[in-house]
C-alpha positions in Angstrom: -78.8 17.2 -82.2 -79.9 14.9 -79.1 -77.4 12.3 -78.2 -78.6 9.1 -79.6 -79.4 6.3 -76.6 -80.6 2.4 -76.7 -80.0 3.2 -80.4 -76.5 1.5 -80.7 -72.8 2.1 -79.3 -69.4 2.4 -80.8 -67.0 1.2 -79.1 -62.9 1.9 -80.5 -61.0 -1.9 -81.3 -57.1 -0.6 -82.0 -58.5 2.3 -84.6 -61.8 2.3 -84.7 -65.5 0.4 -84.5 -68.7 0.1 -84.1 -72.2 -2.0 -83.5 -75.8 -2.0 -82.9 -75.8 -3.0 -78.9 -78.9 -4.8 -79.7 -76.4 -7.4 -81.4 -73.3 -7.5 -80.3 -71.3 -6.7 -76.7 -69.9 -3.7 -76.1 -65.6 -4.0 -76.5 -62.9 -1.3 -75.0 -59.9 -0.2 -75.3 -57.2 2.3 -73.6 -59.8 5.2 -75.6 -63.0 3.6 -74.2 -66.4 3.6 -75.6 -67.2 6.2 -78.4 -70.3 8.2 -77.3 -72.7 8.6 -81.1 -73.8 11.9 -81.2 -75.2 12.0 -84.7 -75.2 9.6 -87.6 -76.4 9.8 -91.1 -80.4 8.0 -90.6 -80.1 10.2 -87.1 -82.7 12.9 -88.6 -85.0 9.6 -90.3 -84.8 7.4 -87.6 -83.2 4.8 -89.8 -80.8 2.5 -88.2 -77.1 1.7 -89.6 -77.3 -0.5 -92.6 -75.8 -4.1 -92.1 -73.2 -3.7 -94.6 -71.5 -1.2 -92.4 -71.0 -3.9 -89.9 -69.4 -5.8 -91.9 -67.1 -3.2 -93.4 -65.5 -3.1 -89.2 -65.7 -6.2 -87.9 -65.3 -8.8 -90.8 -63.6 -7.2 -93.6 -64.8 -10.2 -95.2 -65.2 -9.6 -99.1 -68.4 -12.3 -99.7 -69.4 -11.1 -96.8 -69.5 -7.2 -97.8 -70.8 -8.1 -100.9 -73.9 -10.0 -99.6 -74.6 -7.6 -97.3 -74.2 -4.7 -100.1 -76.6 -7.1 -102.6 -74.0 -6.8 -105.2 -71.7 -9.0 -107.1 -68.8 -7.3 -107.6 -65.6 -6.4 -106.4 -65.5 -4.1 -103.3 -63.1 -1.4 -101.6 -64.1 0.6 -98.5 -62.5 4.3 -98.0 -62.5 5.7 -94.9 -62.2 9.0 -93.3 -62.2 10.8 -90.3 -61.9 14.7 -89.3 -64.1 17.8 -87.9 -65.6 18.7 -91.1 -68.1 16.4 -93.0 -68.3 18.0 -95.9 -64.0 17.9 -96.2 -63.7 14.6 -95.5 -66.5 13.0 -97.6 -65.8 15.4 -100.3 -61.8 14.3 -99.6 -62.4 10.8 -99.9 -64.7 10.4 -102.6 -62.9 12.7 -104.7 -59.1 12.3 -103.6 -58.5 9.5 -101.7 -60.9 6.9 -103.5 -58.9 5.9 -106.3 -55.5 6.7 -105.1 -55.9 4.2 -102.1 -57.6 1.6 -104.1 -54.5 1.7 -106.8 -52.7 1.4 -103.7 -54.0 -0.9 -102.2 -53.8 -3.1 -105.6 -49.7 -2.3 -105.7 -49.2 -3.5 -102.4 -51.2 -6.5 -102.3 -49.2 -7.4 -105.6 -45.8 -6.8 -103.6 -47.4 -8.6 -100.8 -48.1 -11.9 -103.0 -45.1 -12.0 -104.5 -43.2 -11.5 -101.1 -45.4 -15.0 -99.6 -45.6 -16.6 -102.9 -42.6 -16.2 -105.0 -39.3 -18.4 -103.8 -35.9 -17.8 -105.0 -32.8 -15.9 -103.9 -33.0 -12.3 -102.3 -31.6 -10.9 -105.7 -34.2 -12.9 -108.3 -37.5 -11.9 -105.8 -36.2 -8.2 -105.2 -36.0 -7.7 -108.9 -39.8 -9.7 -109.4 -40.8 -7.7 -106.8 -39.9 -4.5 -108.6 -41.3 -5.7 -112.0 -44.6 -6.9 -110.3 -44.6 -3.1 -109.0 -44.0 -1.5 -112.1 -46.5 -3.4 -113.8 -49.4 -3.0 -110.8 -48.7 1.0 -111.8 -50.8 0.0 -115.3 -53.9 -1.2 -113.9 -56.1 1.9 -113.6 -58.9 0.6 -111.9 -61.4 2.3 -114.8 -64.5 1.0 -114.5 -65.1 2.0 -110.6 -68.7 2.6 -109.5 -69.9 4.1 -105.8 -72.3 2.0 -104.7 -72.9 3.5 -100.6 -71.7 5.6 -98.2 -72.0 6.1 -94.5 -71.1 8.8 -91.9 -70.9 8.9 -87.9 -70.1 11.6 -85.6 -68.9 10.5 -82.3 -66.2 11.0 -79.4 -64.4 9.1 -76.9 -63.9 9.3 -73.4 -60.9 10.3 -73.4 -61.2 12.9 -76.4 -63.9 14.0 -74.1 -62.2 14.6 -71.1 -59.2 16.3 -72.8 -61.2 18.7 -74.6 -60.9 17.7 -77.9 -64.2 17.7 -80.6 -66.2 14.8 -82.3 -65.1 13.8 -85.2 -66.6 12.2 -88.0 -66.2 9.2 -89.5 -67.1 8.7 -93.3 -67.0 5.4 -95.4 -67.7 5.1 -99.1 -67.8 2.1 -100.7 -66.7 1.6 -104.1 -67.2 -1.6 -106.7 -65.5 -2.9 -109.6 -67.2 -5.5 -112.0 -64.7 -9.0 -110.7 -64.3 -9.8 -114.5 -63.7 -6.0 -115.3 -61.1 -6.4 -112.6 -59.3 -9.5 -113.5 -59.0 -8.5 -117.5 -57.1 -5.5 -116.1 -54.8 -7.5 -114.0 -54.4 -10.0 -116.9 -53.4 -6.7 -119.4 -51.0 -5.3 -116.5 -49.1 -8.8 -116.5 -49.8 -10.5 -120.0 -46.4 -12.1 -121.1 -45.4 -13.1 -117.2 -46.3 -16.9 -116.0 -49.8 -17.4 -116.4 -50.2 -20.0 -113.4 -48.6 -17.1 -111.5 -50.7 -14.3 -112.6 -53.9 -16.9 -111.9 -52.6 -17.2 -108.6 -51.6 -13.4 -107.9 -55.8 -12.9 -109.2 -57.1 -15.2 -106.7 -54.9 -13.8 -104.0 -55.8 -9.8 -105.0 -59.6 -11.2 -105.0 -59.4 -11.5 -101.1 -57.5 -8.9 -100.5 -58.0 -6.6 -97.6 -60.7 -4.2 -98.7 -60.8 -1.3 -95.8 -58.5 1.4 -96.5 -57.8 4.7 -94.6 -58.9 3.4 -91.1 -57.6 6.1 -88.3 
């Protein structure tokens, strides 16, 4: 496959990233620039779609969705290894809703960490019973709206003789009042002003999960 040039860059920011050049500078780190070999509009000519953009450098939820052209809730699994078909197959089947429940349970512990006041003893044990109940909500509902893959190396994977990986992101949504009715179940008979709160909080929640 010929190596893609004037097309767009990738460059690595702490785990990894990438843009069209045509719209944004080139950044570097101690890995240096990521040299695309091969991409998935590569054989079509078609150029990355804009959500992915936003999936690496905003992780901005309205953002995501606007860019998607949906109205729901969002989550963004990510992969990375030698083998496309393992790691798409990996995290569309394995990872998906594993890290998104995840994800849920520790923005939960998260909120009531920042939120909650008290002694050490009283937020431990609401800590705890936040966690418990975050283990209820199931996440049914989830639909796969897009995916994305990349194949690319570094420099310095390059110079030491290492392969190109891929990179593979699938994006998953959940209907927002779908969402929230599950939250409400997981927590019905704690505070509601608290479980309102812990909703808005989960509702911006960091979306990306699995970045290498």
């Amino acid at each position: 496959m010929k190596k893609i040039n004037g097309f767009f860059a990738m460059c690595m920011v702490g785990v990894f990233a990438f843009v069209s050049c045509a719209s944004a500078p080139k950044m570097k780190d101690v890995s240096g620039p990521t040299e695309i070999i091969e991409h998935k509009g590569t054989a079509f000519g078609v150029a990355q779609p804009n959500w992915v953009q936003e999936v690496l450098f905003t992780s901005n939820q309205k953002a995501l969705q606007k860019a998607l052209g949906i109205d729901k809730h969002v989550w963004v699994v990510t992969k990375q290894g030698e083998n496309l078909d393992f790691v798409s197959n990996w995290a569309d089947q394995v990872e998906a809703r594993a890290q998104i429940s995840a994800s849920i349970k520790q923005g939960i512990s998260d909120f009531v960490g920042a939120h909650l006041v008290g002694d050490d003893g009283d937020v431990e044990e609401t800590v705890e019973r936040y966690s418990a109940r975050a283990s209820a909500i199931t996440v049914s509902g989830l639909n796969k709206e897009a995916d994305w893959w990349f194949r690319g190396i570094t420099k310095a994977d390059k110079k030491a003789g290492r392969e190109p990986k891929y990179t593979y992101l699938v994006v998953y949504s959940l209907d927002e009042d779908l969402y929230q009715k599950q939250i409400k179940k997981a927590f019905n008979g704690e505070d509601d002003k608290v479980v309102d709160d812990l909703i808005q909080y989960l509702m911006n929640y960091t979306m990306v999960l699995g970045k290498e």
